[in-house]
GUMAR-723305 format. One line per 8 residues: for each residue z negated, x negated, y negated of C-alpha. Coordinates in steps of 0.5 Angstrom, whole numbers, plus 2048, in hexadecimal, padded with zeros to 3 digits. Each point is the difference from the previous one (the first is absolute). Layout:
<nodes>
Z/X/Y ~ ...;
</nodes>
This chain:
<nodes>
7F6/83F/804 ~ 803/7FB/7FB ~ 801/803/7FA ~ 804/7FB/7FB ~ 801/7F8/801 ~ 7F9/7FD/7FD ~ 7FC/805/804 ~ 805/7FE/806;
7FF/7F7/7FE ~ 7F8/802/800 ~ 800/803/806 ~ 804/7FA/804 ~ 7FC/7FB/7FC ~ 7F9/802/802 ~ 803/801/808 ~ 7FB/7FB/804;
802/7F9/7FF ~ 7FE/7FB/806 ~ 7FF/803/806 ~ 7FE/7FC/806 ~ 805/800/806 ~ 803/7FC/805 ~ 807/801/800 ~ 806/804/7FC;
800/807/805 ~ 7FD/804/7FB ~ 807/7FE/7FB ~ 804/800/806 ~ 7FE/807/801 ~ 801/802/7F9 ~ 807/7FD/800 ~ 802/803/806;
7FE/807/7FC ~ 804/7FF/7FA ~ 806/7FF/805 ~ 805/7FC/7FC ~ 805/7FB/803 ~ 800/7F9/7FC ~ 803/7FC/806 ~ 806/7FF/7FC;
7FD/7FD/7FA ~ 7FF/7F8/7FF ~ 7F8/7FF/7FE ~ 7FD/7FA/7FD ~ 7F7/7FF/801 ~ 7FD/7FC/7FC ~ 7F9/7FD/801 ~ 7FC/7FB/7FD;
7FA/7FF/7FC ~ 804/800/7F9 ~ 807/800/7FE ~ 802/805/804 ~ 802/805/7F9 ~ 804/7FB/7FD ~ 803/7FF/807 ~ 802/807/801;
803/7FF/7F9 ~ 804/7FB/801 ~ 803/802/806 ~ 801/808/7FE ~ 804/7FC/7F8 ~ 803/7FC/805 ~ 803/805/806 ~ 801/805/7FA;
805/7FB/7FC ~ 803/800/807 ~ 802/807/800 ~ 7FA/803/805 ~ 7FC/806/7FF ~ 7F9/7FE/800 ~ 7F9/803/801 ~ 7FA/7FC/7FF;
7FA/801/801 ~ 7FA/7FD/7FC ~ 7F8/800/7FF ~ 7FD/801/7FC ~ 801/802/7FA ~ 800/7FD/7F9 ~ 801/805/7FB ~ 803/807/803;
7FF/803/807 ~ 807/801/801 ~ 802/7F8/800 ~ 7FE/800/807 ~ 806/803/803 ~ 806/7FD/7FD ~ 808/802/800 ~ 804/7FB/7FE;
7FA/7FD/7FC ~ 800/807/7FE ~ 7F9/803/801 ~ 7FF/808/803 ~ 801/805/7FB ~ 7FB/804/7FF ~ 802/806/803 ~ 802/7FD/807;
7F9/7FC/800 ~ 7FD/807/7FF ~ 804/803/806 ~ 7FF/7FB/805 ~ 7F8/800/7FF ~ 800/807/801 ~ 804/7FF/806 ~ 7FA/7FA/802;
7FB/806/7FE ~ 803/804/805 ~ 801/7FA/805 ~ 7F9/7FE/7FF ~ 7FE/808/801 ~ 803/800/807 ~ 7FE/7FA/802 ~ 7F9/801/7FF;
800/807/803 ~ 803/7FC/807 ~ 7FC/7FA/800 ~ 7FA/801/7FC ~ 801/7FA/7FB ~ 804/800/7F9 ~ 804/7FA/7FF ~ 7FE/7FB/7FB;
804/7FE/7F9 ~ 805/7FB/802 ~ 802/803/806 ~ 802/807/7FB ~ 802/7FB/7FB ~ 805/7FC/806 ~ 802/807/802 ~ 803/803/7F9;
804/7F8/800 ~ 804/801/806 ~ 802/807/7FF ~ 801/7FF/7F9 ~ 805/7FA/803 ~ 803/804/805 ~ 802/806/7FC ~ 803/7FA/7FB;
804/7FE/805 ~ 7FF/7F9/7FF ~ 803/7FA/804 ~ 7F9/7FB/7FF ~ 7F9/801/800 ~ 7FC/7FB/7FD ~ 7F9/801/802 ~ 7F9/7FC/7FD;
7FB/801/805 ~ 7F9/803/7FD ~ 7FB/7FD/803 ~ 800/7FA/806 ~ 806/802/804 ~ 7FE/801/807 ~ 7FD/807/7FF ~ 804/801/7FA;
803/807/800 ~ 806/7FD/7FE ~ 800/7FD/806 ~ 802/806/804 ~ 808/7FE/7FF ~ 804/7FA/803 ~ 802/7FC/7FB ~ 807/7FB/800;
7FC/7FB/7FB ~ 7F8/7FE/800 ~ 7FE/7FC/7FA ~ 7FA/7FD/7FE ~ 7FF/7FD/7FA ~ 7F9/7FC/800 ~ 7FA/801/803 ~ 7F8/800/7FC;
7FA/803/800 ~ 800/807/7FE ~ 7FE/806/804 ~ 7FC/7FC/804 ~ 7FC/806/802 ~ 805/803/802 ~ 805/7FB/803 ~ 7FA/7F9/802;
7FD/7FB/7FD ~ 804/7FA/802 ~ 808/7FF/7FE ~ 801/800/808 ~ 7FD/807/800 ~ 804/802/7FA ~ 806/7FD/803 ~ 7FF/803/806;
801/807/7FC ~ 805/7FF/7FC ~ 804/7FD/806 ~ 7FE/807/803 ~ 807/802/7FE ~ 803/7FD/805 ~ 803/802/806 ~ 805/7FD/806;
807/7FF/7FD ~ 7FE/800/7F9 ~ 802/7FB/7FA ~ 7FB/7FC/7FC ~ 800/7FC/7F9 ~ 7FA/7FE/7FD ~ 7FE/7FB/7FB ~ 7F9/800/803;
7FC/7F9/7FD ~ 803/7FB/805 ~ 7F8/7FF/803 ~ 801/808/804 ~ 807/7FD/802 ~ 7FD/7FF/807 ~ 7FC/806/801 ~ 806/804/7FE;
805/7FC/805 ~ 7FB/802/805 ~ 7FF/807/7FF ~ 808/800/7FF ~ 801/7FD/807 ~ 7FB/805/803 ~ 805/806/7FE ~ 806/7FD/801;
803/801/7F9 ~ 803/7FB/7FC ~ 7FE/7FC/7F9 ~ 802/7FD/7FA ~ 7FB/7FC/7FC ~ 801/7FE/7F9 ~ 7FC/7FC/7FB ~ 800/7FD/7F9;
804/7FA/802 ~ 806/804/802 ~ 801/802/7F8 ~ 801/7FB/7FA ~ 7FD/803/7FA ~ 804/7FF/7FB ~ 7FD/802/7F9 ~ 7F8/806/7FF;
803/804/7FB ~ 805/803/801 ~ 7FF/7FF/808 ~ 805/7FC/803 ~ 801/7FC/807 ~ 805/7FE/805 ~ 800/801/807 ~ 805/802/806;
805/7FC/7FC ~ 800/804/7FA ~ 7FC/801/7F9 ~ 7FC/806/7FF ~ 7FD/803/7F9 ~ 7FB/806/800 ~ 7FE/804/7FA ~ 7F8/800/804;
7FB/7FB/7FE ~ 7FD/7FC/805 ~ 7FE/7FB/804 ~ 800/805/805 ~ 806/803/7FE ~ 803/7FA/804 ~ 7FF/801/807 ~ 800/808/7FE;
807/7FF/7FF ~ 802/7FB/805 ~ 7FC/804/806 ~ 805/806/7FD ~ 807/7FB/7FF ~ 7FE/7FF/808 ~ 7FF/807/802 ~ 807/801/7FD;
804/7FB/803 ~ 7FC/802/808 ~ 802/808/7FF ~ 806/801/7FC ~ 803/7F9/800 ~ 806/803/7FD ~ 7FD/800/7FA ~ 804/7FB/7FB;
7FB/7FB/7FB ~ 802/803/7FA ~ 7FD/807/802 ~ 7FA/7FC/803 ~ 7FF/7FD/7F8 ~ 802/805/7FD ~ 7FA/804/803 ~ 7FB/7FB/800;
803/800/7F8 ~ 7FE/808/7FF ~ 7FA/800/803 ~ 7FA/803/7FC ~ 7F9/802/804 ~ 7FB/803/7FB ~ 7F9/7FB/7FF ~ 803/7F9/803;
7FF/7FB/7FA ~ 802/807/7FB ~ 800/7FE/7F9 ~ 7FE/806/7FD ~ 7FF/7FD/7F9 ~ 802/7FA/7FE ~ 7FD/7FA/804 ~ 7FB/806/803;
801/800/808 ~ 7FF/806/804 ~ 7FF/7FD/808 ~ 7FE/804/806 ~ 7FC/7FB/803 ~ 7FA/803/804 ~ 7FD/7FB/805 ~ 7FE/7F8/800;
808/7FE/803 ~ 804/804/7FB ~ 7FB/7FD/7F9 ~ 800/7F9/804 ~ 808/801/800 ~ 7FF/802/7F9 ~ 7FD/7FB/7FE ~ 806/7FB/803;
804/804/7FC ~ 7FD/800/7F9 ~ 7FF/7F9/801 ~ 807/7FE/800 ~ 803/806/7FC ~ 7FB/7FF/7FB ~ 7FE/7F9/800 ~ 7FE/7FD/7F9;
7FE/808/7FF ~ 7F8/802/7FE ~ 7FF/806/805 ~ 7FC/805/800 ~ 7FE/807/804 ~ 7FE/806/800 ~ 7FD/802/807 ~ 7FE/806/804;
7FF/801/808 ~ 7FE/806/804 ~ 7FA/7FF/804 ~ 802/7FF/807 ~ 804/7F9/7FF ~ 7FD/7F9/7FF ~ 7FF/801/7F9 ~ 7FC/7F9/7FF;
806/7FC/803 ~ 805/803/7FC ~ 7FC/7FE/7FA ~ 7FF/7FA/802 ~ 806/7FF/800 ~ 802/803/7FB ~ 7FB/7FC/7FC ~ 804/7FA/802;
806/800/7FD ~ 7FE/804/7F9 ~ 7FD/7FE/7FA ~ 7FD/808/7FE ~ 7FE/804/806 ~ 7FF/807/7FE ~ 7FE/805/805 ~ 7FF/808/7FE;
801/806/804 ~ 805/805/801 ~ 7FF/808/803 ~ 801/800/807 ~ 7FB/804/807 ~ 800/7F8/803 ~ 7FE/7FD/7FA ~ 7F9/7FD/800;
7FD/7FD/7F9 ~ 801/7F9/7FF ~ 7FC/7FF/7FA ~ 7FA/7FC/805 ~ 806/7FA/801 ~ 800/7FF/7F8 ~ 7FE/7F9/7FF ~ 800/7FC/7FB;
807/7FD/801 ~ 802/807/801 ~ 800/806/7FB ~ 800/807/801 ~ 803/805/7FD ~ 7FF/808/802 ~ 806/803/7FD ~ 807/7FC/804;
804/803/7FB ~ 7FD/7FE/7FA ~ 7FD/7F9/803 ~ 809/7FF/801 ~ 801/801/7F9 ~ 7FA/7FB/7FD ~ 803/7FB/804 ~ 806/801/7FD;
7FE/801/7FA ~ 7FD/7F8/801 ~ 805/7FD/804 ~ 804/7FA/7FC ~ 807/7FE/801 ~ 7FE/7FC/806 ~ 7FD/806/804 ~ 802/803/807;
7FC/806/801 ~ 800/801/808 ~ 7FE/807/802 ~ 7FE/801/807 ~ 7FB/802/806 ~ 802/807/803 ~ 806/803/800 ~ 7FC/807/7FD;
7FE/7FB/7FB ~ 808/7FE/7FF ~ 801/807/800 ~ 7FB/802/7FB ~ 802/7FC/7FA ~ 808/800/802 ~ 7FE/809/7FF ~ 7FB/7FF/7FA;
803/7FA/7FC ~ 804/801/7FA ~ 804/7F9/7FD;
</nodes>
């Protein structure tokens, strides 16, 4: 028995994590418990390697601008439990987040008593979404895939839409260690009938054409030459006919909105350009490109694709800038990659550590070239202390991390 919310979020968060499988029976069994009819309700899937919270953003400021009642679903979280599960952009009230994982409690309990198996966190976690999103009665579901795609447990719905936004390497215990095998589960979320649109690096273009043909669904494809940046800061450009700007820094940020502008047009063409702009206009996501002090930037990026995206983007946005960063990662990304990186486009690259079960200490990779300081918090406010007038603080390496700082930082 769970007794108040923090017993209850412990509870959920120390359900095992991956388990092997080989299909969704175990979802779809657990879906079919809850007995909940969600076939009237359009729903959005976003995969992709990184992106896909910015595009879940977009796309619900969007649909909300619209005059839809939106639930969105994300993972994970930057600071709050709660920010997961969202109504209109709203995250889940304490009390009903409590409600509903007593309610998975008893699921699970059951479940377990009939098949001898528990199910694992996500599964839970996607469960609360969908009954939270149909006690909401919402028109749109914007769904972010956890992990891959393929035995994703949201992948237990049918979708109207699928995205994928990019694909790199990350998970690569989980999903493969190729592009085409990381492809092959994103693209999982697929099946006969459905729409894709993807701004996928040109070079998988043929893979995806292939997988897409083989299903018997359709496709979009959508690359930076279908868009005219127009200015860093703020970010502005120019497609379909029409100039954008987004309150969201970011190289990335560009083929974010797009992907998202396209999925608009694709599923509610009826959705005039300026609830479209005015949307994309409104759009915050916490721990993108951040600033959380002056010229002092929070990023979520966690893996080589999403720091090499980075790096474009400082390169643009903070030309004749000095950069410097204060990293930490958790052990099971390529830690030497990413600072590799890192190191490439910074002048001063601290790296520290923050609380967290997954971290593993760092200080070996301390180098010459690299500091290192125990304490992230105080390590912050020495740089800050130093940096001159032409300094950009980048602060990045882990969402954990990002969520950290943001939770413990005081200007």
């Amino acid at each position: 028995m769970l007794n108040n919310l923090n017993q209850a979020i412990e509870w959920i968060e120390t359900r095992i994590k991956f388990r092997p499988k080989t299909d969704l029976e175990r979802m779809k069994t657990a879906y079919a418990m809850l007995d909940i009819d969600l076939s009237n309700i359009k729903k959005i899937h976003v995969a992709g390697t990184n992106g896909k919270g910015s595009v879940c953003s977009y796309l619900t400021h969007i649909l909300i601008e619209a005059g839809y009642k939106v639930g969105t679903f994300t993972s994970p979280y930057l600071v709050r439990f709660n920010e997961r599960i969202r109504f209109q952009m709203n995250e889940i009230e304490d009390d009903v987040l409590f409600e509903l994982i007593q309610q998975v409690y008893d699921l699970n309990l059951e479940y377990e008593e009939r098949f001898k198996e528990t199910l694992t966190f996500f599964e839970l976690l996607t469960l609360i979404s969908l009954i939270y999103f149909k006690r909401k009665k919402v028109d749109v579901m914007v769904m972010e895939v956890g992990l891959g795609g393929l035995l994703d447990a949201t992948n237990v719905l049918s979708y109207d839409l699928s995205l994928i936004t990019s694909i790199g390497f990350d998970h690569m215990k989980q999903l493969g260690n190729t592009l085409e095998l990381i492809s092959y589960n994103k693209l999982g979320i697929l099946e006969e009938g459905s729409h894709l649109i993807t701004t996928v690096h040109p070079s998988l273009h043929p893979y995806f054409k292939r997988y897409v043909k083989n299903v018997k669904a359709t496709a979009e494809y959508y690359t930076m030459d279908d868009l005219e940046r127009l200015s860093d800061i703020p970010l502005s450009f120019k497609a379909f006919n029409n100039t954008y700007h987004l309150s969201l820094i970011g190289e990335y940020q560009l083929l974010n909105a797009l992907i998202s502008i396209a999925g608009i047009h694709y599923l509610f063409p009826d959705i005039k350009e300026p609830i479209i702009k005015a949307g994309l206009k409104k759009t915050t996501w916490l721990g993108r490109l951040e600033e959380i002090a002056p010229n002092v930037y929070l990023d979520g990026a966690h893996n080589t694709h999403a720091i090499e995206s980075l790096k474009e983007t400082s390169l643009h946005a903070f030309k004749d800038k000095e950069i410097w960063v204060l990293f930490s990662a958790l052990g099971d990304k390529d830690v030497s990659g990413m600072i590799q990186i890192a190191q490439s486009f910074s002048s001063r690259f601290v790296l520290t550590s923050f609380p967290d079960l997954r971290f593993h200490d760092l200080k070996e990779l301390a180098t010459g070239d690299i500091q290192y300081m125990e304490d992230p918090l105080k390590a912050l406010d020495l740089l800050i202390k130093e940096m001159g007038k032409n300094t950009i603080i980048l602060i990045f390496g882990s969402l954990h991390f990002a969520g950290y700082i943001k939770q413990n930082f005081k200007k």
